[in-house]
C-alpha positions in Angstrom: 0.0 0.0 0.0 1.0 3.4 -1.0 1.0 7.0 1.1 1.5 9.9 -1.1 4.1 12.1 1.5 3.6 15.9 0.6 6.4 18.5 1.9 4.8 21.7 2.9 7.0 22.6 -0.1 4.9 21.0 -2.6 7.9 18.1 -3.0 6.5 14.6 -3.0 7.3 11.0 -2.4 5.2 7.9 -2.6 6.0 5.7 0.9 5.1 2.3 1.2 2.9 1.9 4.3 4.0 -1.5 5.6 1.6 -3.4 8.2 3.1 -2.9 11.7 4.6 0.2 11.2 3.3 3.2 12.6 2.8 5.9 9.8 5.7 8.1 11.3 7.8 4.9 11.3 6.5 3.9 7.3 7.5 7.7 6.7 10.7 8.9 8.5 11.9 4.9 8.0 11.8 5.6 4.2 14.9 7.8 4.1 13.8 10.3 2.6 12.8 13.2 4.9 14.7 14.9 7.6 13.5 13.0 10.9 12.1 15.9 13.5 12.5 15.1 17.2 9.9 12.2 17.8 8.4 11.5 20.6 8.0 7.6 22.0 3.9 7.8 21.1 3.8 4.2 19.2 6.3 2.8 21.5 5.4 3.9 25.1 2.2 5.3 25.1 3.1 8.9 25.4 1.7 11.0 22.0 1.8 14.7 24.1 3.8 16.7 21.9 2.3 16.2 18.4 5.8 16.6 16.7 4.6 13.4 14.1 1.3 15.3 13.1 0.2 14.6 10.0 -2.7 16.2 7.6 -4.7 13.6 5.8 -6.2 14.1 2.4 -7.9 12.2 -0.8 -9.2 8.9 0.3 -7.8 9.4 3.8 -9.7 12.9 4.6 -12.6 10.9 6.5 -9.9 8.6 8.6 -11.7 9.1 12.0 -10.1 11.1 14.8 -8.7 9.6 18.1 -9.6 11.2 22.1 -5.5 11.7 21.9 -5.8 13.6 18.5 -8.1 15.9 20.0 -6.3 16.0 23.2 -3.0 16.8 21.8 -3.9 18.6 18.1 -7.0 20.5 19.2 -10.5 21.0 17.6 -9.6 23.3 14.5 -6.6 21.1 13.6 -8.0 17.9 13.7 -11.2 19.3 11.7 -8.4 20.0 9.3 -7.5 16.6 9.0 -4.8 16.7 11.5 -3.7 13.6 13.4 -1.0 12.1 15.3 1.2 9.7 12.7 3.1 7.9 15.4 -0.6 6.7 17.1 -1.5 5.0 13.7 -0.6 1.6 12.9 -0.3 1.1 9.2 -2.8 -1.9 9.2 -5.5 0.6 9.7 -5.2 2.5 6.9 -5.5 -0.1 5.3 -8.5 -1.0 6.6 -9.8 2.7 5.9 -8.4 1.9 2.5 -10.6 -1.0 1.7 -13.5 1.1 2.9 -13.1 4.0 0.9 -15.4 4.5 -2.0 -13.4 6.4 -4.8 -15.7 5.5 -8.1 -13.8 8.8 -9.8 -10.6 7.7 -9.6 -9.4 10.9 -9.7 -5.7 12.1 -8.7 -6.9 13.8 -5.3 -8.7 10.6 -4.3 -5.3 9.2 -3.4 -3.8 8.4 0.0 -2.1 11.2 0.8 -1.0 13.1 3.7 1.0 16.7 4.4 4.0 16.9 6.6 4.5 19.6 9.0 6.3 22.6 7.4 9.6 22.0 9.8 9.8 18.7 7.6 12.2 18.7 4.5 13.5 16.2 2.4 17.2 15.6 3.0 17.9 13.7 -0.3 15.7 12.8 -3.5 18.4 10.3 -4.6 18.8 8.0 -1.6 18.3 4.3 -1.8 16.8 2.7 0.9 16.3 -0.5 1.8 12.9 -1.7 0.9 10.3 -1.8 3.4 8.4 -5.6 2.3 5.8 -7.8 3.5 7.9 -10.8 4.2 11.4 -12.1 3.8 14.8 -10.6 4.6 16.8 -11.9 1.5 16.8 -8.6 -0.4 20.4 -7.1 -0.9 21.7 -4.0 0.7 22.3 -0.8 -2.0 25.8 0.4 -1.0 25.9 3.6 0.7 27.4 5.9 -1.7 30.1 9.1 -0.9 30.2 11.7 -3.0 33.6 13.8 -3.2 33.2 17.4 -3.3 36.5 17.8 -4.7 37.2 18.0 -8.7 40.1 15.7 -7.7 40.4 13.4 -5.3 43.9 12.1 -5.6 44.4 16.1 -4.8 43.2 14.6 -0.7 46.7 13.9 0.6 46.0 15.2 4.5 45.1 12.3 6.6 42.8 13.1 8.7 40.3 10.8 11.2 36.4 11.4 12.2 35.5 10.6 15.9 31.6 10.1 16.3 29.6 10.4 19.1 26.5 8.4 17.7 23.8 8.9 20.1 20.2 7.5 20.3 18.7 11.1 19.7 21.8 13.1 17.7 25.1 12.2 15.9 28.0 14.5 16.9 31.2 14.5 15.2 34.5 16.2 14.6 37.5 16.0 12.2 41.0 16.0 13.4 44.0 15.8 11.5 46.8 15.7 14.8 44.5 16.7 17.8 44.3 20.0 17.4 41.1 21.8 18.8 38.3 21.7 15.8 34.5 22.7 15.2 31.8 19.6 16.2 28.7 19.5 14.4 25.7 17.5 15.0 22.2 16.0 13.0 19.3 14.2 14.3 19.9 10.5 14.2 17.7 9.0 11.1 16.9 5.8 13.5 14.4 8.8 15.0 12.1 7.5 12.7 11.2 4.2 14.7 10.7 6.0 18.1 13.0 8.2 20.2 13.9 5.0 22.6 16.4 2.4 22.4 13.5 0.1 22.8 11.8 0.8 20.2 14.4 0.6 17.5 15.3 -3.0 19.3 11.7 -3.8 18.8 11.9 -2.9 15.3 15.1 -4.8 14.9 14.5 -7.7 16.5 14.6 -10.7 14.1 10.6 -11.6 15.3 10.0 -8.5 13.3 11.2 -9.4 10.1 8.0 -10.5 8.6 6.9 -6.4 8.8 9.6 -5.7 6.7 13.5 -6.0 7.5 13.7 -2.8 10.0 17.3 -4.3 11.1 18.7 -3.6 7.1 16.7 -0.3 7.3 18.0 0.4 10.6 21.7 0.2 9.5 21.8 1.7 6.4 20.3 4.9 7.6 22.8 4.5 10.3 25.9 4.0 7.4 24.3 6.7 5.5 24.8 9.2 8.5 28.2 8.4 8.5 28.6 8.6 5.1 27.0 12.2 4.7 29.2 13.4 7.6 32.1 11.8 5.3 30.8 14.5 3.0 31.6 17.5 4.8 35.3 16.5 5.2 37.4 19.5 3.9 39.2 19.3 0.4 42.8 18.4 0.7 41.9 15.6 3.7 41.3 11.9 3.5 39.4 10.1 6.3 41.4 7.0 7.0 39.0 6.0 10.6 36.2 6.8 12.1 36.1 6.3 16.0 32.5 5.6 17.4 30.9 6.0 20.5 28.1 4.9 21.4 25.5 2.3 23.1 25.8 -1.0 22.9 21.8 -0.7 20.9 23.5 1.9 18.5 26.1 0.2 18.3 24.6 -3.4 16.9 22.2 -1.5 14.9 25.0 0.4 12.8 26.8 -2.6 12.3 23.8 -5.0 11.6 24.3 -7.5 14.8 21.4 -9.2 16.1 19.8 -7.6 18.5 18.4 -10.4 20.0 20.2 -10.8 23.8 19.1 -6.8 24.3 15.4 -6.9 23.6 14.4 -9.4 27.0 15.9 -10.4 30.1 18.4 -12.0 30.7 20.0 -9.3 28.8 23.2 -10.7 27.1 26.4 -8.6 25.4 27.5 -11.0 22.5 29.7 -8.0 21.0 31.9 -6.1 23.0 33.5 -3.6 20.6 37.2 -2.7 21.1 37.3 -3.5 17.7 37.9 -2.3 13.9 34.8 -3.3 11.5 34.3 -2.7 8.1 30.5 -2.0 8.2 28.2 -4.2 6.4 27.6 -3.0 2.9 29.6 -0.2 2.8 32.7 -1.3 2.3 33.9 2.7 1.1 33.9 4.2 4.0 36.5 3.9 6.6 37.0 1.5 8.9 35.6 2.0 11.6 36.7 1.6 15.6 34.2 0.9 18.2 34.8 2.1 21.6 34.7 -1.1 24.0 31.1 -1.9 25.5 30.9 -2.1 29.2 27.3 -4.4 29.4 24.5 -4.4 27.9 23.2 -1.1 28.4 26.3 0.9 29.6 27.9 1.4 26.0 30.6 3.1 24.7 29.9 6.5 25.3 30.9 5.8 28.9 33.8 4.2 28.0 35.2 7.2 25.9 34.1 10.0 28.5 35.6 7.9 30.9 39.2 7.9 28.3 38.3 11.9 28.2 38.6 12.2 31.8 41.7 9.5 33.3 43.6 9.5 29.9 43.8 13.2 29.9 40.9 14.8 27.2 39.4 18.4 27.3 36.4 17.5 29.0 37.4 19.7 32.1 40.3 22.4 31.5 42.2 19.5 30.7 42.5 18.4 33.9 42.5 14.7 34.9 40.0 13.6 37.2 40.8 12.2 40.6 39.3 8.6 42.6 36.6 7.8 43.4 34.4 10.0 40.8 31.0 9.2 39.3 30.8 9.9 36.0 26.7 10.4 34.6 26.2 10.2 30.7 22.3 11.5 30.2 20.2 11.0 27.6 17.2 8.6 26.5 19.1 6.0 28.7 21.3 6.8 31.9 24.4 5.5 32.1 26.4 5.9 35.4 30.4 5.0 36.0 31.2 4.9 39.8 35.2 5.1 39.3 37.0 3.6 42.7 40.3 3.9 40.7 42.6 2.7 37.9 41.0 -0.9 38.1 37.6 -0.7 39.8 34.4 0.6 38.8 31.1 0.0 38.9 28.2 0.7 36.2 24.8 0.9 36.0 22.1 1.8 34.0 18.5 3.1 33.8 15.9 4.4 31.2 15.3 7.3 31.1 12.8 8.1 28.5 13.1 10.7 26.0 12.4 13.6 28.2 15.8 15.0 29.0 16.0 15.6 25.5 13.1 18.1 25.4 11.0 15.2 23.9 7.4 13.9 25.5 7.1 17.5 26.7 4.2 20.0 26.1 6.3 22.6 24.7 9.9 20.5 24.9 12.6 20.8 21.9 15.9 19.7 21.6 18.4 22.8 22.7 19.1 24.6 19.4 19.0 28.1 18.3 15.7 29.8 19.3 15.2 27.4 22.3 15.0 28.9 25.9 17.1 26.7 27.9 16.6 28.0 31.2 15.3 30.6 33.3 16.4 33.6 36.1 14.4 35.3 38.7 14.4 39.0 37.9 12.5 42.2 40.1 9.9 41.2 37.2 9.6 37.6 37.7 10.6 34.9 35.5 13.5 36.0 32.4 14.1 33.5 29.6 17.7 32.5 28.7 18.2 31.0 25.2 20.3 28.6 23.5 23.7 30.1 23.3 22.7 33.6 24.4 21.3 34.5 21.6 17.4 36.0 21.9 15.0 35.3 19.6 12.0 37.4 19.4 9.3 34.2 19.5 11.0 31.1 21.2 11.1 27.5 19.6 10.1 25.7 22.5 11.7 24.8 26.0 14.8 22.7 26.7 15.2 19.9 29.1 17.1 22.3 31.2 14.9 24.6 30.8 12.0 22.7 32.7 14.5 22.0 35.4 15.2 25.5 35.8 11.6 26.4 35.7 10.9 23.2 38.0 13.3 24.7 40.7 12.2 28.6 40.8 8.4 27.1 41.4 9.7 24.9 43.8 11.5 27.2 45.7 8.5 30.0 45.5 6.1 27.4 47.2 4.0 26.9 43.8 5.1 23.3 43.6 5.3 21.1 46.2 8.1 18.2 46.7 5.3 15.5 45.5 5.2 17.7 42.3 1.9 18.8 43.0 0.8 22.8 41.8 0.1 24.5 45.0 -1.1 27.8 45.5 0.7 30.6 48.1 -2.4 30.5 50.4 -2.6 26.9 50.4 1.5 25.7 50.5 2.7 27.9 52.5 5.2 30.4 51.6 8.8 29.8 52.3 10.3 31.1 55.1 12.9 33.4 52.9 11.0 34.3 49.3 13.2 35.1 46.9 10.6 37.4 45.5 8.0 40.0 46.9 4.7 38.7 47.7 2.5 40.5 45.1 4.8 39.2 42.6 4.7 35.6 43.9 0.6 35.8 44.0 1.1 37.2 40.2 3.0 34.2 39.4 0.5 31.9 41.1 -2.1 33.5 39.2 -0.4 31.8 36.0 -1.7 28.3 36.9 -4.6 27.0 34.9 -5.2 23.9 32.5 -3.6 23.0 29.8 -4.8 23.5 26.1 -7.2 20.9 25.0 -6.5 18.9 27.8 -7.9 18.3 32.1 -4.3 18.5 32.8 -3.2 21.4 35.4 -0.5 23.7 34.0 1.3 26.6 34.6 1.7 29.1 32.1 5.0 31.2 31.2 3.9 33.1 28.0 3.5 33.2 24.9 1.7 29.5 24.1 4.3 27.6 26.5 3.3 25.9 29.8 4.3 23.3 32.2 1.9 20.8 32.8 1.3 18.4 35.5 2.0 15.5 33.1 5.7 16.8 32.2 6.4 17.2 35.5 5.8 13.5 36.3 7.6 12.7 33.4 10.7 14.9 34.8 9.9 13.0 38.5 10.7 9.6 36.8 13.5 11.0 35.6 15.0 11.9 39.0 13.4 9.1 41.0 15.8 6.8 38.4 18.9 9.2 38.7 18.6 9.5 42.4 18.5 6.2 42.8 21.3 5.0 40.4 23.7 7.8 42.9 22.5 6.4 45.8 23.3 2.4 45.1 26.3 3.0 43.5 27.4 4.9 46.4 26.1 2.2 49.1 27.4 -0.8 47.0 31.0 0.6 47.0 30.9 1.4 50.7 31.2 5.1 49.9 29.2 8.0 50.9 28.1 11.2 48.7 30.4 13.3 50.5 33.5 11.3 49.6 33.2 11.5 46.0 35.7 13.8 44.9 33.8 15.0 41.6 30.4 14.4 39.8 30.9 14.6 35.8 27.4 15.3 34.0 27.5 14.8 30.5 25.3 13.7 27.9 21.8 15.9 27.7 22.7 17.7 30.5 25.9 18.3 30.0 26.0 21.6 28.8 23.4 23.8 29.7 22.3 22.1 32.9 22.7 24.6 36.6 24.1 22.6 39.2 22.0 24.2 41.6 18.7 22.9 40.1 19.9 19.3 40.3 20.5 20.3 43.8 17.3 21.9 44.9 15.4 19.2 42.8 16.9 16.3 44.8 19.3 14.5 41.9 21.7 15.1 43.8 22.6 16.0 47.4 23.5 19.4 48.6 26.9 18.5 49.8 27.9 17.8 46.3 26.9 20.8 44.6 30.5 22.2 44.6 31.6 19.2 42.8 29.5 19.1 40.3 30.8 19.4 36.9 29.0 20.3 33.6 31.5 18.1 31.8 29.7 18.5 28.4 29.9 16.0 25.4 32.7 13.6 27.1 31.7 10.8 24.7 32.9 13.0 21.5 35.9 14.1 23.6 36.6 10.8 24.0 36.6 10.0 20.6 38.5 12.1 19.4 40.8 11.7 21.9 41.3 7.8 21.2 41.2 8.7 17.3 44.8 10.8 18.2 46.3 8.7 20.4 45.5 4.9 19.7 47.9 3.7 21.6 45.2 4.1 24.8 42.7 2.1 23.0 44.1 -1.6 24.7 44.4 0.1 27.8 40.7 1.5 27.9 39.7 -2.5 26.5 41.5 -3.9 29.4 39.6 -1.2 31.8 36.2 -1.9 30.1 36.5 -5.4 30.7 37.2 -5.3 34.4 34.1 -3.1 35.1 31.5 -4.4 37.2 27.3 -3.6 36.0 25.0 -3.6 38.8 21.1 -4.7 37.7 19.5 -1.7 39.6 16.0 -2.9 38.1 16.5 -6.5 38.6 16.7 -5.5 42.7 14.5 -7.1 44.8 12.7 -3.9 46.1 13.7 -1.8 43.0 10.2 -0.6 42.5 9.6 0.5 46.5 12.6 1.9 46.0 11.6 3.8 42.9 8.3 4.8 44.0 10.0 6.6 47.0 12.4 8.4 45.1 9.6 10.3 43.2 10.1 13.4 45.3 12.1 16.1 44.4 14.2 15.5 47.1 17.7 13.2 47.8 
């Protein structure tokens, strides 16, 4: 079955719709558009932030609404054929399909639907590999690189790519000898099957195959990534390696291992990385080294931040860090290093959803230009800060950090409560030192009200954007699993907080996150706010640091493989446990 995929540009593209897709997985899958932040709607249920929206025409104009459609999309939107891609399962369009009564057979009878206008399409003349309703025999179409040079033979500057290749974004840099250079980034094209590991290891998983191979589809977006980054190399270089980060799910997927011992318990590593590979069907691009894998969900992205921060990267003024330090790489998936020293360490790891990357959210976005990410009390009330210091006149949306920030001023002006309740000043309590006059805090208060189209509580900032009760039980999960994680780690080394001597956040957080919020929101404890560290991408640093100097690598391998993974979820009262940590308090 065929969807006719309109551009707000006019540009089309006929998709095949294969049963047990979701449309936004049949669409974004297909290669062909550039994959906007998703959120984990067909994989856990959430569908808030209508990023996969959809506007159906021809013969699917009549395709009945959902409660969530109107929830999410509102009235006038879904009355304009509006709805929510990632909630529909390609089997019932064509159900809808076989309904439909089209005795003109005109052209705008077809099944067609209109992409959001963020939506472009990144390349007319990619292959991909074809989404079918049975089999898995069909070969790959190499990945091809285009030079950008007149002559190629003229690339005589060696040079090597380090990748940071992330469940959300692919970072990267060039470096020829070390020396400082720009990093760039892109969404990762696996965004198409769902924003969490799990759901691109549902897609991937061999029981799968019969709803079209989304393990062949999985990789080659994966080698194409690679391959347009190859692209932007500058003329007079050749890339001789590419040294990738990554989790071990990222990891299989761009190399086209099965997936199979990370999909159910008892979760199984069959491939530890540490290794050179030549990826599968594209044998012109580099070779490629993947940093080792620790277990099966603490990947190589801890591994290289933890190279960036022992073996002497830029992660933090180029200082080394000192034992014992916990090192926190934050993202869709929490991955947490307790370093006790040269030889013992213990990981651990929890999922975190796609939240602290501004996705699930009401009004979240990835941090980018335009994006507020954070906020500062001012005489006035609440002041935006945007990405990069740079104002915009209307704001793209609200960061991760952002909500935190937000999270912690209401917090500390008695409008939330540490259950994550909306309170108001009459009925909380005011603290016993406001940072704020009173008229001023009862203005603020006066912001609370319900969400559009929805019975959800939320408190309003301005101009369209809210927190709503539902985003802040999303962010509670969030620190009720990264609360936790600190606090075993800690007890199962015989440690306490205060004897860590530094706390490395990277990952989502890395870069924009205040310390203080983590603080006042109970991630962390107060002792440790003066060694917190905003360690930024230590997973690219990393990289690039074992691209330079590969000498380290065996001496990271041998470090990887004496690291010890604690199950935090397999623990006997795990969920007690959990449930007690959803305060925002340590």
């Amino acid at each position: 079955m065929r969807i006719f995929v309109t551009t707000a540009k006019g540009e089309e593209i006929a998709v095949q719709a294969v049963p047990g897709y979701s449309l936004a997985q049949a669409v974004y899958l297909s290669g062909f558009f550039d994959v906007p932040p998703l959120c984990s709607g067909h994989g856990a249920g959430i569908s808030r932030c209508g990023r996969c929206r959809m506007r159906f025409e021809g013969l699917l104009a009549a395709f009945p609404a959902s409660p969530r459609d109107m929830a999410v999309l509102g009235g006038q939107a879904v009355r304009e054929g509006w709805r929510l891609a990632c909630r529909i399962d390609c089997r019932e369009l064509a159900r809808h399909l076989e309904q439909a009564d089209d005795p003109s057979g005109r052209d705008e009878k077809r099944a067609g639907v209109t992409l959001p206008n963020a939506v472009r399409i990144v390349d007319r003349n990619f292959e991909p590999a074809p989404l079918r309703g049975g089999g898995s025999g069909a070969e790959l179409p190499e990945v091809l690189r285009v030079s950008k040079d007149a002559d190629a033979g003229e690339r005589t500057r060696k040079t090597t790519l380090a990748v940071d290749f992330g469940t959300t974004s692919i970072c990267w840099k060039f470096s020829a000898d070390r020396e400082d250079s720009a990093d760039a980034r892109m969404v990762n094209p696996q965004m198409g099957a769902g924003s969490d590991i799990m759901s691109r290891l549902a897609l991937a998983h061999p029981a799968r195959e019969l709803f079209g191979s989304g393990r062949e589809r999985l990789r080659v977006l994966s080698a194409g990534a690679l391959s347009r980054i190859l692209d932007t190399v500058k003329a007079g270089a050749r890339t001789d390696e590419i040294v990738v980060a990554g989790n071990p799910a990222m990891m299989y997927l761009l190399l086209g291992k099965d997936v199979s011992g990370l999909c159910a318990a008892p979760y199984k590593l069959d491939y530890r990385g540490g290794t050179r590979e030549i990826l599968p069907a594209c044998p012109n691009l580099p070779p490629c080294w993947i940093c080792p894998l620790i277990s099966p969900f603490v990947g190589g992205d801890i591994s290289a931040g933890y190279a960036s921060l022992v073996f002497g990267g830029r992660a933090v003024a180029r200082s080394r860090a000192q034992y014992p330090f916990l090192l926190a790489d934050l993202g869709t998936n929490g991955e947490f290093i307790l370093a006790l020293d040269e030889r013992r360490a213990l990981a651990a790891s929890l999922p975190l959803g796609p939240a602290l990357e501004g996705m699930g959210l009401c009004c979240g976005s990835e941090a980018r230009e335009g994006v507020i990410t954070g906020f500062q009390l001012a005489p006035e009330g609440l002041r935006a800060k945007f990405f990069k210091n740079k104002p915009v006149e209307q704001a793209q949306g609200l960061s991760a950090t952002a909500y935190l920030e937000l999270l912690m001023h209401l917090l500390k002006l008695g409008l939330v409560d540490q259950d994550g309740h909306f309170k108001k000043p009459e009925a909380a309590g005011l603290p016993a030192e406001t940072p704020l006059p009173l008229p001023l805090i009862r203005k603020l208060a006066g912001r609370l009200g319900g969400a559009p189209a929805s019975s959800e509580a939320a408190w309003h900032i301005a101009d369209n954007f809210y927190i709503s009760s539902g985003d802040i039980e999303e962010i509670l999960k969030i620190k009720a699993a990264f609360s936790l994680a600190v606090k075993t780690l800690v007890k199962e080394a015989g440690l306490t907080c205060g004897s860590l001597r530094a706390f490395y956040l990277a990952g989502a957080l890395g870069s924009f996150v205040t310390p203080q919020a983590l603080a006042v929101l109970g991630f962390v404890p107060e002792e440790l706010l003066s060694r917190l560290v905003p360690a930024g991408n230590t997973a690219l640093d990393g990289a690039a640091l074992l691209a330079g100097k590969p000498e380290l690598r065996e001496k990271l391998i041998q470090w990887a493989a004496l690291a010890h993974t604690l199950s935090l979820a397999g623990q006997e009262d795990f969920h007690n446990r959990f449930t007690e940590e959803m305060r925002f308090r340590f």
